[in-house]
Each structure stands twice: as structure tokens, then as C-alpha cells.
C-alpha positions in Angstrom: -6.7 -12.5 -16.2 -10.4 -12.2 -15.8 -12.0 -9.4 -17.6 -14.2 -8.6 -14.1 -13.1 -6.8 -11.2 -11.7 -8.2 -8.4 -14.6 -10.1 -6.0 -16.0 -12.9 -4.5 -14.8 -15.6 -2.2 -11.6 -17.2 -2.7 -9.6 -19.9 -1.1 -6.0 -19.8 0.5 -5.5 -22.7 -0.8 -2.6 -25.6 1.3 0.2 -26.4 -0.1 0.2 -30.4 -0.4 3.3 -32.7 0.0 4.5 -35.8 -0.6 5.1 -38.8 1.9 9.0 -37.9 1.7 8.3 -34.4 2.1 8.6 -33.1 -1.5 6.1 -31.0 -3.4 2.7 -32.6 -4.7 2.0 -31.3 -7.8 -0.5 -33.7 -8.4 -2.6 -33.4 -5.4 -2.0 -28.8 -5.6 -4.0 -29.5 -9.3 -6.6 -32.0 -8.3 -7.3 -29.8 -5.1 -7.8 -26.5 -7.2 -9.9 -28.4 -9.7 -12.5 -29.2 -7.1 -12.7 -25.7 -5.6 -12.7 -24.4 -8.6 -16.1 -26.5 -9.6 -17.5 -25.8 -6.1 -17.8 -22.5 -7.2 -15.2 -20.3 -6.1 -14.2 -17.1 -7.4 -10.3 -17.8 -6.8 -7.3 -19.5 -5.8 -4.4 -18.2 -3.1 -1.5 -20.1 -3.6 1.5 -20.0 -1.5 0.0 -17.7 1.6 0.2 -18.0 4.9 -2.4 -21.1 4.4 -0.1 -22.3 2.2 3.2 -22.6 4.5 4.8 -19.6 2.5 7.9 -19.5 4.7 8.3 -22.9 4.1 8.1 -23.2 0.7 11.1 -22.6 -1.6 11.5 -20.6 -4.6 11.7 -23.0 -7.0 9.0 -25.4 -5.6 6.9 -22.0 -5.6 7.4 -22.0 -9.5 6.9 -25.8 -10.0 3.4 -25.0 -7.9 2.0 -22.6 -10.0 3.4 -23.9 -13.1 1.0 -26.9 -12.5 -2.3 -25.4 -11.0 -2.1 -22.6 -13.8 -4.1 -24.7 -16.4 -6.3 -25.6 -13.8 -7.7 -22.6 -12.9 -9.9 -21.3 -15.4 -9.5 -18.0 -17.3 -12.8 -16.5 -15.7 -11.2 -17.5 -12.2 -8.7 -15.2 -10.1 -5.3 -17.2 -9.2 -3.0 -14.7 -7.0 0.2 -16.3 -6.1 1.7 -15.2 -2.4 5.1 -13.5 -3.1 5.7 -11.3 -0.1 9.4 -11.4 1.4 11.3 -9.8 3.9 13.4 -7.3 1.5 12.3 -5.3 -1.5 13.9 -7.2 -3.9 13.2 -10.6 -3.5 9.4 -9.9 -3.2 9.6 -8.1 -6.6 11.6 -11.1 -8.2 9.4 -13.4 -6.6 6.0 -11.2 -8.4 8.1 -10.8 -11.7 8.7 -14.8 -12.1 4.5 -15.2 -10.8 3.7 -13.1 -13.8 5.8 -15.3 -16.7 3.8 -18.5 -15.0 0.4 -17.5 -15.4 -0.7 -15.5 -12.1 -3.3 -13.2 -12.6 -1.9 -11.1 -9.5 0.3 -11.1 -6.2 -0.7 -11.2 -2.9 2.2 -9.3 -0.7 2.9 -9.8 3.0 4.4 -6.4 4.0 7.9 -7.7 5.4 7.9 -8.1 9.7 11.3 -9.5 10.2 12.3 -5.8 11.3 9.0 -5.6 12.8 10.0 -2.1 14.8 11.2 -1.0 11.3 8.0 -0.8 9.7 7.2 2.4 10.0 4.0 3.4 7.5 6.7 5.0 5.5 8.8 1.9 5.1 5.4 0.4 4.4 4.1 2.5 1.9 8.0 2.9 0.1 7.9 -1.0 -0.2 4.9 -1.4 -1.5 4.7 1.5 -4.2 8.1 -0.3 -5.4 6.7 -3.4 -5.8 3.5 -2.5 -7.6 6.1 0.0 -9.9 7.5 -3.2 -10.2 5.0 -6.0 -10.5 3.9 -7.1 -13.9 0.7 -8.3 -12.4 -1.7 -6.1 -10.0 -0.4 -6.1 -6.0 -3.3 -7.0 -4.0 -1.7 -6.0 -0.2 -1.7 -8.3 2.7 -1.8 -7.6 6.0 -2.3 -10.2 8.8 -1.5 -8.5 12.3 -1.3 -12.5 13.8 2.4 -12.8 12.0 3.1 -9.5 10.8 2.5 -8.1 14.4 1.0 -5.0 13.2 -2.0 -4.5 10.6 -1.1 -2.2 7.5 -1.3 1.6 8.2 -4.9 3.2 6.8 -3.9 6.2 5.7 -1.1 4.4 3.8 -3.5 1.6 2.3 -5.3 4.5 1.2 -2.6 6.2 -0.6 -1.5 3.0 -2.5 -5.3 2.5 -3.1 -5.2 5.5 -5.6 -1.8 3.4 -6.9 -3.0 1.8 -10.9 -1.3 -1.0 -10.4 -2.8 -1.7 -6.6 -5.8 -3.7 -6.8 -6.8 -4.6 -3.3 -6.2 -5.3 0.4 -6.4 -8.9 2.2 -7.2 -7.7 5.8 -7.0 -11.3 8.2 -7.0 -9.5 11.1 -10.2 -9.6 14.0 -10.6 -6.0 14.4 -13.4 -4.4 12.4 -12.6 -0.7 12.7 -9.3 -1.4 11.0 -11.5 -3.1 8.4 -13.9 -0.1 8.1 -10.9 1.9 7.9 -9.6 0.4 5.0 -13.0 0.8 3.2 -13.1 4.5 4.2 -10.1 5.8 3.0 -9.6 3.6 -0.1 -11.2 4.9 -3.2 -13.1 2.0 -5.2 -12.1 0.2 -7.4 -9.9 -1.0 -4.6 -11.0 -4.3 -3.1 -11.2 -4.7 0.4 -11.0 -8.6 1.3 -11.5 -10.1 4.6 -9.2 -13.0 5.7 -11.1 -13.5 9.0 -13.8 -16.7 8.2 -15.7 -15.7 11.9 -16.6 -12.4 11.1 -17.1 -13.3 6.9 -20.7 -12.8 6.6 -20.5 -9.0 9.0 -17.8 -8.5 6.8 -19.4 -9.1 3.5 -22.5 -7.6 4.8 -20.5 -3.8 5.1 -19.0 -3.5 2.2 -16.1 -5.6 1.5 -16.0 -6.8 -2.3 -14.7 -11.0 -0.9 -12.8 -12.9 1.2 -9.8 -15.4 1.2 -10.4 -17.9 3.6 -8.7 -21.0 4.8 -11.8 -22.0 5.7 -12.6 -22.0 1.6 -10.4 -25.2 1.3 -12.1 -26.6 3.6 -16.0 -25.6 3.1 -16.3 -23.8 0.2 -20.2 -24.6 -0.6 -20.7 -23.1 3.1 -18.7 -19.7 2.5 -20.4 -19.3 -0.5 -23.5 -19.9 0.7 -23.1 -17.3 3.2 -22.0 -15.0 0.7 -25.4 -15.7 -0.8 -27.3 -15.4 2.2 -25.8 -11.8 2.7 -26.4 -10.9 -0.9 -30.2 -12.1 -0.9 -30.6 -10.0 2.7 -31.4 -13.8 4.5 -29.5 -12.7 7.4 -31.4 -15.7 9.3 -30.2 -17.8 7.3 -26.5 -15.8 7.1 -26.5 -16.4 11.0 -27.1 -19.8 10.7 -24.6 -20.3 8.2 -22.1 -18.3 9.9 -22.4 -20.0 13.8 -21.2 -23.3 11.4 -18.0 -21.3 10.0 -16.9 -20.5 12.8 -17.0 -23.2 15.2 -14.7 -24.7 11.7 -12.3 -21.9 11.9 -11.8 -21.7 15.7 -12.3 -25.7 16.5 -9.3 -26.1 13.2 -7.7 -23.1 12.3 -7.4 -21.0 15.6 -7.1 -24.4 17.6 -4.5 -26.4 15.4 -3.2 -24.1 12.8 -1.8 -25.4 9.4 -1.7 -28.6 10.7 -4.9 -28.5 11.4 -6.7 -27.3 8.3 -4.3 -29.8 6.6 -6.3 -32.5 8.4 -9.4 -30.5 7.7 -8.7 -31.0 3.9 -8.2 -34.8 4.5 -11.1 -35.4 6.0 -13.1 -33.1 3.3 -12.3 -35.2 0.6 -9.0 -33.6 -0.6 -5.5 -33.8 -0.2 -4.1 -32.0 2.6 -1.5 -34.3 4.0 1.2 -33.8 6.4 3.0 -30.5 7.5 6.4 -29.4 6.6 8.9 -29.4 9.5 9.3 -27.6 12.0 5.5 -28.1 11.9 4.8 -31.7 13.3 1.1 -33.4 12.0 -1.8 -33.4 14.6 -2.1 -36.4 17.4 -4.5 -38.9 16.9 -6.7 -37.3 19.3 -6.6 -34.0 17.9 -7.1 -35.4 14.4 -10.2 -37.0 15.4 -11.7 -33.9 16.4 -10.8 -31.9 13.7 -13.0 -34.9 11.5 -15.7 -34.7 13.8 -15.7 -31.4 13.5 -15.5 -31.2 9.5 -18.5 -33.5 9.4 -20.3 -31.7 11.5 -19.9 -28.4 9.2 -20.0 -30.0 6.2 -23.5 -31.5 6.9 -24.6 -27.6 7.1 -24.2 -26.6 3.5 
């Protein structure tokens, strides 16, 4: 685990497969290699990038197995474990820990969506991170979950040791801010949101996991520089080019879509996993075009 707090900009890394549809091993390690020497801070595997509902226990093991030795030992590498009940998530964080994950990255559980009261929320959590070998860092992504984390909860579980930080993906800014407010540091606020990255970045939060970072990392770290030098000219600039990638692929096309993203970057993305079907022709083209365009940028 790395010796420095929690920070910087990470990717949520896609999870690549074969031609018959099985795990890639292979192409998971040679894609983390290369984000790792763009630069970046940290690897997601197995989050909502990474097709986490579609992705099977053991294949989850066999993933992280491999890209452990990839990732070097001054590098984050969180591993997505977040399940619908109690029990499997904390299984699922216990097994991350004996492969090499410096901490877990936990969905709150939506199935029950009604359910998921800030007390249920804040009783799950505080059992996992009892639990977890690893630090929790909490997830919340209001797109699938269909509600963001409770504040005043985050806040509690902020004070939690074992709690290290919050991923928020969500649009809304004054849930953002809200987070910051009422969690104590050293808790890490993180956006997931690539549009809004260098506003973000720019108020406080300690990094981001984005997509996007699979994609473009030199560009989100160039932004992150931009913000940290006070170049907010050249932040803006940098910015309008993020997100046109994350609303022309991400918004636009989804998994499959960043999955053709990665192809045309250079890497391995490869197809979906069913039910999710692979991009037309059409739409693949401009998802290239588009990744070219960004690309030339930074």
C-alpha cells in the first residue's frame, strides 16, 4: 500500500475480454502498465467502468491476481467489491485484500433501492469497513444507485479509521461540497464526474476516478496540473476537450462506448459482455473521431 495519502487522478479502469467472451488477463495487465507510465496515481478495477455486475467472482480474483504486479507499490490499486447484501461485499473485500488490493471501492447496495434509508446505509457500511482488511473508500453514483449517499452519514463514516474516502460520480455539486463539509480530512473526497473534473479539483477535492482516465489520461492529468499551477486558461481549455470525450463516449454510448474509446487509444478495450451488444459501425466511427480529436489536445 502506498505510504502517501490517498490523491490524485486515477482510472476506472475496463475490464477486457476475449473474442469468445472469456477474461483477458493479458490485455487487464498490458492496459494497467500503460496508465500506469502515463502517470496516473491509480487503478479502479472492477467498477461500474469495469462491467462489475457482469463480472463473476472468480474472474474478479483471476483479474486482480494478474494486474497486481503491475501496479506499482507507490501506485493506488482499489478493487470494486460492492454487492447487494452485507455479506457478500465483505467476502468479496476480504478475498481483494489476500490478492494485493491496496483498498475497496463499495457501491452502497440499490437493489432494494426504497430500502436504503441513511440508516441502512450507514449500518452497511460501518460493517464492512469493521470488516474489510483493506481501507473502504465509499461509492456513490446516483446514475445506478438512484440515490447519492446521505451527507450527514458520509460524514459519520468519515470519522470511521478504517474509511478512507468517498467516490462521488454524480453531476450535482452541492452534494459534492457537502461531502467536503461535513467530512473531517483525512477523508478523500473523489469526483467520478470527468465534465466538471477541473471545478471539482479546483474546490477542494483530493482526485478523481474517471473513465475518461482510460481513455485520456495525459489530458486529465494535465488538467489536474493546470488547476494546481492556477492556469485556469489553460484548465478551461483542457477541460472543453474532456468533456466533449465524456458526453460524445461515455454519456452517448456507455461501456460500450468507452470500450471503443480504448481501442481507438491504443489499448485494449474490446467487445462488451452480453446483454451489452458492441457499438454499430457508425457509432464506432465517431467515437474514433472523437478520440482523435481529444487526444491531439494533450
Amino acid at each position: 500500500m502506498p505510504t502517501t495519502p490517498i490523491g490524485g487522478i486515477f482510472a476506472a479502469a475496463t475490464t477486457p475480454f476475449t473474442a469468445d467472451g472469456a477474461l483477458d488477463t493479458a490485455a487487464a495487465v498490458a492496459n494497467a502498465t500503460a496508465l500506469v507510465a502515463a502517470g496516473l496515481k491509480g487503478l479502479v478495477l472492477v467498477g461500474s467502468t469495469g462491467e462489475a455486475p457482469l463480472v463473476d467472482d472468480a474472474e474478479r480474483d483471476a483479474l486482480l491476481g494478474a494486474v497486481r504486479p503491475a501496479v506499482p507499490a507507490d501506485r493506488w490499486l482499489l478493487m470494486g467489491v460492492g454487492a447487494e447484501s452485507t455479506r457478500l461485499t465483505i467476502d468479496r473485500a476480504r478475498r481483494a485484500a489476500s490478492l494485493g488490493a491496496d483498498a475497496v471501492l463499495v457501491v452502497a447496495p440499490h437493489y432494494y433501492t426504497g430500502a436504503m434509508t441513511p440508516a441502512a446505509q450507514e449500518a452497511h457500511y460501518r460493517a464492512v469497513a469493521d470488516a474489510s482488511p483493506v481501507p473502504v473508500m465509499l461509492y456513490s453514483i446516483p446514475q445506478y444507485m438512484h440515490f447519492a449517499l446521505d451527507a450527514e452519514v458520509v460524514g459519520r463514516l468519515a470519522t470511521h479509521p478504517n474509511v478512507i474516502g468517498i467516490k462521488d460520480s454524480g453531476a450535482d455539486a452541492v452534494v459534492r461540497d457537502s461531502y467536503q463539509t461535513l467530512a473531517p480530512a483525512p477523508f478523500a473526497v473523489f469526483t467520478g464526474h470527468a465534465p466538471s473534473l477541473r471545478i471539482a479539483l479546483a474546490t477542494g477535492c483530493e482526485g478523481a476516478i474517471l473513465a475518461t482516465g482510460c481513455i485520456a489520461p495525459s489530458l486529465c492529468l494535465a488538467i489536474a496540473d493546470a488547476v494546481n499551477t492556477g492556469d485556469e486558461a489553460r484548465g478551461r481549455a483542457l477541460q472543453q476537450a474532456l468533456t466533449k470525450l465524456a458526453t460524445e463516449v461515455a454519456v452517448k454510448h456507455g461501456v460500450p462506448g468507452l470500450k471503443a474509446a480504448v481501442d481507438a487509444a491504443g489499448r485494449v478495450g474490446g467487445a462488451p459482455r452480453a446483454p451489452l451488444l458492441p457499438l454499430p459501425a457508425a457509432a464506432r466511427a465517431h467515437v474514433e473521431a472523437v478520440v482523435r480529436e481529444v487526444l491531439a489536445v494533450a
